[in-house]
C-alpha atoms as one frame of an Amber mdcrd trajectory, in Angstrom:
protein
 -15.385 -68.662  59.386 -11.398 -68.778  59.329 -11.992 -67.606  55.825 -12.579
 -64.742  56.670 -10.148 -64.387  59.732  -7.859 -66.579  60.838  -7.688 -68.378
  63.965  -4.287 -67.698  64.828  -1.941 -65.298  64.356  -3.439 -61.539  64.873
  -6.575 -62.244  66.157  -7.351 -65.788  68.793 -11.161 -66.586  68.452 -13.107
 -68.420  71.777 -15.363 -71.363  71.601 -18.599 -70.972  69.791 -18.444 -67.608
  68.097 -21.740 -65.968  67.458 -21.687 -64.683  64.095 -22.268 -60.832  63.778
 -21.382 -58.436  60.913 -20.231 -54.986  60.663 -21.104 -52.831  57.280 -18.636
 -50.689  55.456 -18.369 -49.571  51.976 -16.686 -51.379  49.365 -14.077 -48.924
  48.145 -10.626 -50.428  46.423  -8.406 -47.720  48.091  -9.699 -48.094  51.305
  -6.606 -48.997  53.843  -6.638 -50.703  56.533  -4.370 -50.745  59.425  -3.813
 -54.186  59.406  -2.152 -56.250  56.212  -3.652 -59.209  57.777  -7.151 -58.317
  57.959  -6.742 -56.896  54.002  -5.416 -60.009  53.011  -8.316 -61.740  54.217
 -11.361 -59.421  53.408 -13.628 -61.010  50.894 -15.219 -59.415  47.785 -17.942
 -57.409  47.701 -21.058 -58.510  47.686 -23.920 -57.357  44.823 -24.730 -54.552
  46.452 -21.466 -52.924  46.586 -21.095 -53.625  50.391 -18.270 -56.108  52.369
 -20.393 -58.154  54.655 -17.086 -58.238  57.532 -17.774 -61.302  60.328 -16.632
 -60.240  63.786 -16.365 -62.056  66.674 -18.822 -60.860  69.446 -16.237 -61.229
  72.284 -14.379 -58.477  70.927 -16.555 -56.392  68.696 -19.047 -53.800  70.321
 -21.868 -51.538  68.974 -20.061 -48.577  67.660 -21.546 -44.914  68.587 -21.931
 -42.074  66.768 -18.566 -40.530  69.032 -16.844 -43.199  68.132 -17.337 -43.436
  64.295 -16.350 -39.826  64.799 -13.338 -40.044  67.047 -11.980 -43.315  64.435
 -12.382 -40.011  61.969 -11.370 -37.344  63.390  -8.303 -39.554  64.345  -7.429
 -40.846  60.953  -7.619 -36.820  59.130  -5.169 -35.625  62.209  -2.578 -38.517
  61.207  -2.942 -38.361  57.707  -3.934 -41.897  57.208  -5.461 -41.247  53.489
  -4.507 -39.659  50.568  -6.059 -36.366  49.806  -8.131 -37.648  47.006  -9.208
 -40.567  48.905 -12.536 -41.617  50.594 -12.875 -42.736  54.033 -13.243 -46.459
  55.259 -16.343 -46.038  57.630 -15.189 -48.716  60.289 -12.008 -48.560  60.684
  -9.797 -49.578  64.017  -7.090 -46.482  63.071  -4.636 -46.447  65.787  -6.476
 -49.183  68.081  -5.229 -52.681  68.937  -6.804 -56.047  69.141  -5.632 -58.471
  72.073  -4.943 -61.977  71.471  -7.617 -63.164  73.978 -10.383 -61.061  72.447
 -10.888 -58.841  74.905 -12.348 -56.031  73.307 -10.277 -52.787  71.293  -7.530
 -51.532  73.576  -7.129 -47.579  73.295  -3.714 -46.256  72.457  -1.967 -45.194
  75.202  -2.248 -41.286  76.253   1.711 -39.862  76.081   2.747 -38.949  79.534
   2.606 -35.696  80.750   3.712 -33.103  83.392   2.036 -29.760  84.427  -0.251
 -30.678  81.303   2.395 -30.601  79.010   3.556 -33.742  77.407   7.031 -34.837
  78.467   8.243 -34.787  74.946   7.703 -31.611  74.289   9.284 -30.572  77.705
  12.041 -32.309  77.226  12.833 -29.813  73.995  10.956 -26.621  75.547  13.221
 -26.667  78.948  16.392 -27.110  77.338  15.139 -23.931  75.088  14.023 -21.752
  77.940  17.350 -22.024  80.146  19.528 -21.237  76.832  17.060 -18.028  76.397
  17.395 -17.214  79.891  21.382 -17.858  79.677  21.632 -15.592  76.186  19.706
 -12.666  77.990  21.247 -12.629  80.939  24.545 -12.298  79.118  23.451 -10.271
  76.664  22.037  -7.474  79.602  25.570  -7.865  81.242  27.668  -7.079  78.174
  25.318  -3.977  77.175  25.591  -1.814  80.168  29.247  -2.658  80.363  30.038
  -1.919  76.902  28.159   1.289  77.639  30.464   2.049  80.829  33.684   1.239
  79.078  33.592   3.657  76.050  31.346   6.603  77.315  33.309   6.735  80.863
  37.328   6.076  78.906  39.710   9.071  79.518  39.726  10.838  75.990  35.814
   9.789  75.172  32.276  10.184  75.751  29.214  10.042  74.767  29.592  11.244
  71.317  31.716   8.301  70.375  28.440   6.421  70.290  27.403   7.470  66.865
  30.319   7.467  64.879  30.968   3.726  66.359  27.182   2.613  65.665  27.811
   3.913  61.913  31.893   3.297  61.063  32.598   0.161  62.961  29.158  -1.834
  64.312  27.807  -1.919  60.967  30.705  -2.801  59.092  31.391  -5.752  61.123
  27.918  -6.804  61.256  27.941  -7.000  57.587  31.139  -8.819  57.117  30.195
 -11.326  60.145  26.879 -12.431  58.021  29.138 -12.924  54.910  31.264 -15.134
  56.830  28.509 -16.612  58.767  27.018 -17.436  54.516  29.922 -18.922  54.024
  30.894 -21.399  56.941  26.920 -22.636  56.564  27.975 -23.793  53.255  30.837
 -26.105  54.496  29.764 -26.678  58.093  27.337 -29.007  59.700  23.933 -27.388
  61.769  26.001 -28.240  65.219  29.513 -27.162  64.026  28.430 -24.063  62.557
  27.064 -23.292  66.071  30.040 -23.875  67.972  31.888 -22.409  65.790  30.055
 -19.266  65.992  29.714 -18.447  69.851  32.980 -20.011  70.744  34.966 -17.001
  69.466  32.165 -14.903  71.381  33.076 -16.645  74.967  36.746 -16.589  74.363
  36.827 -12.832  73.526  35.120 -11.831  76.586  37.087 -13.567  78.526  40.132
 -12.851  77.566  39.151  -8.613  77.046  39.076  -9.340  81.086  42.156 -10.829
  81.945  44.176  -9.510  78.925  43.105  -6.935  76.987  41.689  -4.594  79.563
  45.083  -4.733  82.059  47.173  -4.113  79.497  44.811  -1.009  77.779  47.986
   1.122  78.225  50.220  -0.659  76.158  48.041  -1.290  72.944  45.958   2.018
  73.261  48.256   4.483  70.755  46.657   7.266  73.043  50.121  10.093  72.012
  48.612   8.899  67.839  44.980   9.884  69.153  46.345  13.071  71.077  48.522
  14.330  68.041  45.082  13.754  65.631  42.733  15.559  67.708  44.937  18.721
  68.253  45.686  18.764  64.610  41.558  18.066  63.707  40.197  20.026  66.400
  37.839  18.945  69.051  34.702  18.652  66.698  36.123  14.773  65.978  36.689
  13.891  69.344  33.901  11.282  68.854  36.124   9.158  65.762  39.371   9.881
  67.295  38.134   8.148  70.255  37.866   5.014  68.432  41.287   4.590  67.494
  42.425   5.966  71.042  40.377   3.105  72.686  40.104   0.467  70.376  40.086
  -2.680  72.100  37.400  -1.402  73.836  35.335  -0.115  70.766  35.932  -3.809
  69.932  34.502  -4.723  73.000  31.176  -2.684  72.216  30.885  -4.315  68.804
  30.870  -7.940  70.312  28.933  -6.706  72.615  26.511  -5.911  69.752  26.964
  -8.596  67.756  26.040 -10.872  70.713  22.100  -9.273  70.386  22.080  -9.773
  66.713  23.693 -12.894  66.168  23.518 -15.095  68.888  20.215 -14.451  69.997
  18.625 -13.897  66.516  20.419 -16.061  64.055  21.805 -19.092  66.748  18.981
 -19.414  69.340  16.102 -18.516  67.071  17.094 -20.345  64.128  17.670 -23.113
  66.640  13.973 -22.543  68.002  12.394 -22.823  65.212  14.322 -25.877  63.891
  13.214 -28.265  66.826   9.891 -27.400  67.566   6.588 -27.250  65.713   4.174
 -24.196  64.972   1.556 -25.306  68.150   4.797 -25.975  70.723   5.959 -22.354
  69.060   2.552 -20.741  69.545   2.340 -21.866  72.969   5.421 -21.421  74.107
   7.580 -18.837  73.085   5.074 -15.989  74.423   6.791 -17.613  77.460  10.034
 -16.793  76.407   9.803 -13.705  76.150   8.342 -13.334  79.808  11.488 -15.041
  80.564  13.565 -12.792  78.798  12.765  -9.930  81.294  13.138 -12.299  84.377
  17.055 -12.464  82.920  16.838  -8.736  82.693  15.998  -7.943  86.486  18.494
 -10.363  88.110  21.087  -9.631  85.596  20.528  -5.918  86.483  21.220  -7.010
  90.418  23.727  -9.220  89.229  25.743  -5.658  87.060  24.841  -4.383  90.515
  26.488  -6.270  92.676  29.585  -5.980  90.970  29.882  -2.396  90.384  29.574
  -1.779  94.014  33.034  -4.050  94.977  34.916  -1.126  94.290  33.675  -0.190
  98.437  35.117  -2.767  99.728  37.990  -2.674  98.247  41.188  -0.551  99.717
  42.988   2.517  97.998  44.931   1.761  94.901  43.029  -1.092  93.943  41.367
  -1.077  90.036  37.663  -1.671  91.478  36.523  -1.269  87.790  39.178  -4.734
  86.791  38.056  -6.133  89.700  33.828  -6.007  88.673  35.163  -6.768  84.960
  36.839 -10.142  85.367  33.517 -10.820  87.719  31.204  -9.937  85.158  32.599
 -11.398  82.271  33.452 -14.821  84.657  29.866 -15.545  84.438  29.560 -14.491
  81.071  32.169 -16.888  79.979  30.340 -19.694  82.605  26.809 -19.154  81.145
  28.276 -19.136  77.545  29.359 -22.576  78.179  26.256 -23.392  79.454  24.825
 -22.601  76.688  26.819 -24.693  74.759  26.001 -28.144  77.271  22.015 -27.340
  77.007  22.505 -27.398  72.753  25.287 -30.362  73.001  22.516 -32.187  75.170
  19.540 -31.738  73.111  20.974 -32.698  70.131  22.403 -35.930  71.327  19.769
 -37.351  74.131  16.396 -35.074  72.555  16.231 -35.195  69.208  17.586 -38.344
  68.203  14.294 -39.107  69.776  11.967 -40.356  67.207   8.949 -40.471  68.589
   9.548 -36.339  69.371   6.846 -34.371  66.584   9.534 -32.441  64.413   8.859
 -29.245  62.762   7.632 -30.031  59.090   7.389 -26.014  58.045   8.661 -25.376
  54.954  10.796 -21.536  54.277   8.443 -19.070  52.682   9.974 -17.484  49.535
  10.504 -13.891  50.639  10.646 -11.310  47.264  13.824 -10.124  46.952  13.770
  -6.324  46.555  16.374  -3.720  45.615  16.780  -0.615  47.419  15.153   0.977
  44.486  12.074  -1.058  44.269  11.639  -0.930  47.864  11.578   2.519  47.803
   9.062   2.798  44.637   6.759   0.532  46.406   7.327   1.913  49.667   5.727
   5.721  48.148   2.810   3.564  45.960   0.446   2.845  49.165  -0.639   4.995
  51.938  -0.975   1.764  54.319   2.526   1.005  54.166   4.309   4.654  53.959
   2.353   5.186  57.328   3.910   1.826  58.552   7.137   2.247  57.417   7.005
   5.878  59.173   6.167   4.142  62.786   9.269   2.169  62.220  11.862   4.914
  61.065  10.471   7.400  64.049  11.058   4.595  66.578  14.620   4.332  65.315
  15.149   7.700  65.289  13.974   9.194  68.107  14.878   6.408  70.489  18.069
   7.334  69.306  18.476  10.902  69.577  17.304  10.831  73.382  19.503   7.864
  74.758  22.909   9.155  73.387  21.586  12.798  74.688  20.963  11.000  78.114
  24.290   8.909  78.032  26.548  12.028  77.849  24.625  13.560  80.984  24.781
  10.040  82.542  28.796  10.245  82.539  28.697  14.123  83.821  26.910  12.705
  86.957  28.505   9.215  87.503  32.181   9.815  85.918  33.481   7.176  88.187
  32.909   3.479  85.837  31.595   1.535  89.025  29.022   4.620  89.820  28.249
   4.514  86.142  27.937   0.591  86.101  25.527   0.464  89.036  23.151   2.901
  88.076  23.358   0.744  84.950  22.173  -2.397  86.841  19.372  -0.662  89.027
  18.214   0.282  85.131  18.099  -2.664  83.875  16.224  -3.747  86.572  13.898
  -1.623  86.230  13.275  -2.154  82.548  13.124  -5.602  83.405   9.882  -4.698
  85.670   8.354  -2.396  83.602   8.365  -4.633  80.594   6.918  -7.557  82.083
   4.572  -5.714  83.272   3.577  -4.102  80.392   3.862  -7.006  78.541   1.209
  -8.405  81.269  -0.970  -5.497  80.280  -0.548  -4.906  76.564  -3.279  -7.460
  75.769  -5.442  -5.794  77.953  -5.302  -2.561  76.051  -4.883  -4.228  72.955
  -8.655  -5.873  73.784 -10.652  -3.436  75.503  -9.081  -0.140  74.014  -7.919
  -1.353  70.093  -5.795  -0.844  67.459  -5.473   2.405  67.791  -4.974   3.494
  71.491  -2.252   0.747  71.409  -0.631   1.902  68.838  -0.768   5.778  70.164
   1.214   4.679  73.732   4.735   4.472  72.435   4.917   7.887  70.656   3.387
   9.729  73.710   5.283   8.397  76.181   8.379   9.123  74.374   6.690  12.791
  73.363   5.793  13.610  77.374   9.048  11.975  78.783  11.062  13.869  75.489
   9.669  17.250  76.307  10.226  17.089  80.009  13.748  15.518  79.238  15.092
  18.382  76.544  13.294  21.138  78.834  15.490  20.029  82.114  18.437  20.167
  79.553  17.533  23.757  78.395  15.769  25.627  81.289  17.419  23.560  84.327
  19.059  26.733  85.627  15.761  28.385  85.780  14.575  25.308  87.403  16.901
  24.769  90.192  15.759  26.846  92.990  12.388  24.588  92.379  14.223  21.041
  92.213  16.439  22.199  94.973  13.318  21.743  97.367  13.588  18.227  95.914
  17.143  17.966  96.656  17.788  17.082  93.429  19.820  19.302  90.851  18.816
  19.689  87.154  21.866  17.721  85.990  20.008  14.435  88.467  16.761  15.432
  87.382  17.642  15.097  83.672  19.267  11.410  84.107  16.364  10.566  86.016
  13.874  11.766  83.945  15.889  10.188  80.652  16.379   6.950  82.522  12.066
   6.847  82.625  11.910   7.807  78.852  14.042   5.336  77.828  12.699   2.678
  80.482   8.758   2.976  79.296   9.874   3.546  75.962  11.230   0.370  75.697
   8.791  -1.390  77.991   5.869   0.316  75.469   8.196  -1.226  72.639   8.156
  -4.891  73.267   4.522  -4.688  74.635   2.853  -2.523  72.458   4.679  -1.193
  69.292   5.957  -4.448  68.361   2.599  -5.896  68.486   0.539  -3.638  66.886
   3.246  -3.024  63.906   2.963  -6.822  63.008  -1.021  -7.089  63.691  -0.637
  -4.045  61.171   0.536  -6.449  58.570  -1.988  -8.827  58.869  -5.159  -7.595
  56.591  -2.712  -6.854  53.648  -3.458  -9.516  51.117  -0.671 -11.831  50.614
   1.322 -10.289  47.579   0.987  -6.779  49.788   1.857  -8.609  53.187   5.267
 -10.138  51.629   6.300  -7.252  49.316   5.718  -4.525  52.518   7.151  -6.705
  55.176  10.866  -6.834  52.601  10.564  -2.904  51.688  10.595  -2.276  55.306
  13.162  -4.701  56.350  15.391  -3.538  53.495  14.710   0.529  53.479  12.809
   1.308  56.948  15.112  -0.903  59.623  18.577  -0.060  58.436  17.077   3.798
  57.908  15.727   3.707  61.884  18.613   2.482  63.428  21.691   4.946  62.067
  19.368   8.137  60.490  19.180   8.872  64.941  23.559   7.966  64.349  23.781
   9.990  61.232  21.647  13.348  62.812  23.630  13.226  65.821  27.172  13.498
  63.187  26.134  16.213  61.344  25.145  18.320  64.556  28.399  17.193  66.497
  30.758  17.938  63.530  28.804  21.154  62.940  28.099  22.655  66.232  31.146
  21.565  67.906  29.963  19.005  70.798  26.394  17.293  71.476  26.041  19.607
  74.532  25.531  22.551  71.930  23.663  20.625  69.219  20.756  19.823  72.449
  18.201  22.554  71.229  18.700  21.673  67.500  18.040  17.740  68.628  15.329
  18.950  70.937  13.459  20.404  67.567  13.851  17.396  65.535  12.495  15.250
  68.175   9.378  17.034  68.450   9.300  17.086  64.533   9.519  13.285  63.972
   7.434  11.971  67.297   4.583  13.770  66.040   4.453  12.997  62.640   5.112
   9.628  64.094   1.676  10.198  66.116   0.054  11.636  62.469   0.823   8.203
  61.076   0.052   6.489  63.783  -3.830   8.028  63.357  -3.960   7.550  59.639
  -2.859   3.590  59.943  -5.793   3.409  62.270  -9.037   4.806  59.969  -7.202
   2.517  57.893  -6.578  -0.584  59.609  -9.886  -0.640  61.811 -12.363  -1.124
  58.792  -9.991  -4.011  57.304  -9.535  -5.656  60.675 -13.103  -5.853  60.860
 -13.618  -6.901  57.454 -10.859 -10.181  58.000 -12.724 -10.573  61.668 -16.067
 -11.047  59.685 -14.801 -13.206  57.279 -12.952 -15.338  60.086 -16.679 -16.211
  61.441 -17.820 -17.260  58.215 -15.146 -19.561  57.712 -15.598 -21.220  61.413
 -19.924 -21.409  60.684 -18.919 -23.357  57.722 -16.512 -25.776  59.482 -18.854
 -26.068  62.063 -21.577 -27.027  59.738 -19.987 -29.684  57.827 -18.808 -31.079
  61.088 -22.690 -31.127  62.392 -24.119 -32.612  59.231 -22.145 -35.766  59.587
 -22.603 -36.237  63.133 -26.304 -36.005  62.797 -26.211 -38.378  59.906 -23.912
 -41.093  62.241 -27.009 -40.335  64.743 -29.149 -41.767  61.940 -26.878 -45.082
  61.695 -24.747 -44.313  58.654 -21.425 -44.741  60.158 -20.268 -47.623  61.811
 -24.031 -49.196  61.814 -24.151 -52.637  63.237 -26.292 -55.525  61.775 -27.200
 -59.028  62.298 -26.833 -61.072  59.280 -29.835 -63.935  58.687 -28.770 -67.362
  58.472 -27.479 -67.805  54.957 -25.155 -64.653  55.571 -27.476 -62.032  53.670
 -27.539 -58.550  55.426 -30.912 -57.038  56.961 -31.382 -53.332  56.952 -31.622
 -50.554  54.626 -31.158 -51.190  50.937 -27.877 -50.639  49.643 -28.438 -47.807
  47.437 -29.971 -45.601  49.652 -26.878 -45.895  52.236 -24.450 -45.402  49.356
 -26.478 -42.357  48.014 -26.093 -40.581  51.978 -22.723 -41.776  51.911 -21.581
 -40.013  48.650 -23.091 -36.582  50.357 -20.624 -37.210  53.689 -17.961 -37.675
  51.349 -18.670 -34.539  50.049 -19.380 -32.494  52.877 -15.926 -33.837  54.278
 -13.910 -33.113  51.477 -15.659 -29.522  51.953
């Protein structure tokens, strides 16, 4: 008997064992989870079976479930080779008292709100630096808004000319540097290094920069260049006049872009694995408009000082060093939440780490992208819902800016009507965001897909009409007490607050489900021609438009029926596209749906042919062995014939 196990050591075996056998398959690559038990297993009998002895006190008829769960177990953990075949009684992850007591169940991880604590302790950490980013990030937009459109010697039409000549610029030079210092710098270094400059800029454009705006601002240079260029390029003489703040908006920018995309995300997806992702960041984005409402109350709160305050004072300074106080407070923050799960989280090793691996991603040239941009229908229709988005988001909000600063000219007016907007979009977007599956499920593809143009279509037309016919309309909106300047910003401030909401709900959605029945080679290749033609061409062809008319018309006030007409022009061949992606995505969406419930009927079937066959007693089947050790039961063959067919339903 202590042959075959010993008496001490692993396993302690009572007084007057009854001998009892379990049957597995003799198979040289079988592993076992303990180096004692494989030391001690004896060779194969004729029949090509180990005959094992257990002890009775410890060993216990094995069911069907658990022959299946000892499976199921061992494929999730990756306890065998690919190529290898499967020991049929195995103990996997279980444990075998001293005292014989029977198998002891590894311990379920502990868990809160049904979420392991592990996991938490990576997904809380992430959710509070989202939050912090997002609540900064809706801060520094509506002020960098308020600080160039509302400057003596600027307005809206700076916004352009600064998106093209200065935002983009910078953006590409940061990523250059931002190549280089991940060279040379650690993952944590290159972080701090990164946002630090970020938190110190704001903070001192507060309590340095902006009070002394009349010393560095070389506004007698900008005065002298205007007069001698004309008024036509008040928009780029603006940015020299009020540079520091033009540097302002570009940080401001850059924040979005880098900090939330490149730092937090990059972070994200470093730390946690595709299920935690999948189940989890849906969440973050939910959180991301929480940030925006009390962000919006918190821009609020601030701009609205300047009442209490008596006559002389700056109430604009005063809401700045405010505002960018907690921005500089939340930044650091940030920086504690990353510094802490880094040292106390992830040096954690019993934490699952993400094990994805970086998909190659074709490189194309602006050429080829352009080539294989006009070779398929499918993706010129996509690429045209993502260059009308761009563009006519565009054209409107700058429009709306400039009428924004004739009604609120004062910066804390201007600021607060900022906050109750970003409120608002806050609402509206969670909400949608709430109801987006719902019309993704019972209305399709399609409908989806048709929200974001219309809105922006209905809420356009109403918007440009108030602009060009408001003196016909005021006797009517005077009932309203409202004038058609008030009406306008109102009306704008709903365009751009469902067009956004409809954005991150519905477009955003639907343009990546778009992607999905592309075969692979067409999924990669589209995805990089869009990113590297459609993207860049979205975001400054609105900038570039809105040039040409102010440079040839003289001001955007008298380019607003010309931007009216291209509006109209690009929202509905935006719609157009928008049908034509639908007669074509519907029939392939149904095609990959079929094929999905083929593949789950065949998963499901080799996962019911070997439970029926451990209902039969070939897995894990217990046998009594006669008195000179010899198994009784089925012949050998015919077990090891079934056997072979498990293997290769399995391996199926």
């Amino acid at each position: 008997m202590e042959a075959v196990i010993p008496a001490t050591g692993l396993l302690s075996l009572p007084s007057n064992p009854q001998t009892r056998a379990f049957r597995t398959f003799s198979n040289p690559r079988t592993r076992f989870p303990s180096a004692a038990i494989r030391a001690h297993t004896p060779a194969p009998s004729s029949d090509g079976l180990h005959w094992i002895v257990r002890n009775p006190s410890f060993s216990r008829t094995r069911t069907p479930l658990d022959a299946q769960r000892s499976l199921l177990h061992n494929l999730s953990y990756g306890s065998w080779r690919k190529d290898e075949t499967f020991p049929v009684c195995g103990a996997g992850a279980a444990a075998i008292p001293a005292d014989g007591g029977g198998f002891v169940e590894e311990k379920p991880k502990p868990r809160f709100l049904g979420v392991e604590v592990g996991t938490l302790k990576k997904i809380v950490p992430l959710g509070l630096m989202f939050f912090c980013i997002l609540f900064n990030y809706t801060i520094l937009r509506d002020t960098k808004d308020v600080l160039v459109v509302t400057a003596k010697g600027s307005s809206a039409e700076i916004i352009p000319f600064l998106k093209t000549w200065v935002n983009l610029p910078m953006a590409v030079g940061f990523m250059l540097l931002y190549t280089k210092l991940s060279n040379v710098l650690s993952k944590e270094a290159l972080f701090y290094s990164v946002i630090f400059p970020f938190i110190a800029f704001f903070g001192a454009f507060a309590f340095v920069l902006y009070p002394l705006r009349d010393a560095i601002h070389p506004t007698g240079l900008a005065d002298k260049l205007l007069a001698a260029l004309g008024p036509s390029f008040l928009g780029p003489v603006a940015i020299l006049r009020i540079w520091s703040f033009c540097l302002f908006y570009v940080m401001a920018e850059l924040w979005g872009s880098v900090v939330i995309s490149v730092l937090f995300w990059g972070f994200a997806n470093q730390i946690t694995t595709v299920e935690e992702a999948k189940e989890f960041y849906p969440l973050f984005g939910l959180g991301a408009n929480v940030a925006l409402i009390f962000s919006g109350r918190t821009v609020k709160y601030f701009s609205n000082l300047r009442k209490s305050l008596g006559p002389g004072v700056d109430g604009w300074a005063i809401s700045l060093k405010g505002m960018m106080s907690i921005v500089v407070l939340l930044g650091l923050v940030i920086c504690a939440l990353y510094w802490g799960v880094n040292t106390f989280v992830l040096n954690d090793p019993s934490l699952p780490r993400s094990q994805r691996k970086k998909k190659e991603k074709p490189k194309l040239s602006m050429k080829e992208s352009l080539k294989f941009l006009l070779s398929s229908r499918y993706v010129r229709d996509l690429a045209t819902l993502v260059v009308a988005y761009g563009i006519s988001i565009n054209l409107v909000e700058v429009t709306w800016k400039s009428k924004l600063k004739a009604q609120f000219p004062s910066p804390n007016e201007y600021s607060s009507f900022m906050g109750d907007f970003s409120t608002a979009t806050g609402i509206a977007t969670f909400t949608m965001m709430l109801l987006g599956r719902v019309i993704l499920r019972k209305f399709g593809w399609g409908v989806a897909a048709m929200i974001t143009p219309t809105v922006l279509l209905v809420t356009g037309v109403g918007f440009f009409s108030l602009l060009l016919f408001g003196e016909s309309l005021a006797p009517l909106l005077g009932k309203f007490g409202m004038t058609p300047l008030l009406a306008a910003v109102y009306v704008g401030a709903l365009q751009n607050i469902f067009s956004k909401s409809s954005k991150y709900s519905l477009f955003d959605p639907c343009k990546e489900m778009a992607y999905i029945p592309l075969d692979e080679d067409m999924k990669v290749k589209s995805k990089a021609a869009i990113d590297v033609v459609c993207n860049p061409l979205g975001k400054s062809g609105g900038a570039l438009i809105q040039q040409f008319m102010i440079l040839t018309f003289g001001s955007l006030a008298n380019s607003t029926p010309y931007l009216g007409g291209i509006l109209l022009v690009i929202v509905l061949s935006w719609i157009g596209a928008a049908r034509s992606l639908d007669s074509q995505f519907s029939p392939l969406a149904k095609q990959e749906l079929e094929k999905e419930k083929l593949l789950k009927e065949k998963v499901k079937e080799a996962v019911v042919k070997p439970s029926q066959e451990n209902k039969e007693g070939l897995v894990g089947k217990e046998v009594t062995t006669s008195e000179n050790g010899s198994p009784l039961g089925s012949s050998a063959s015919e077990n090891s014939d079934k056997w072979v067919g498990f293997e290769r339903e399995i391996s199926t």
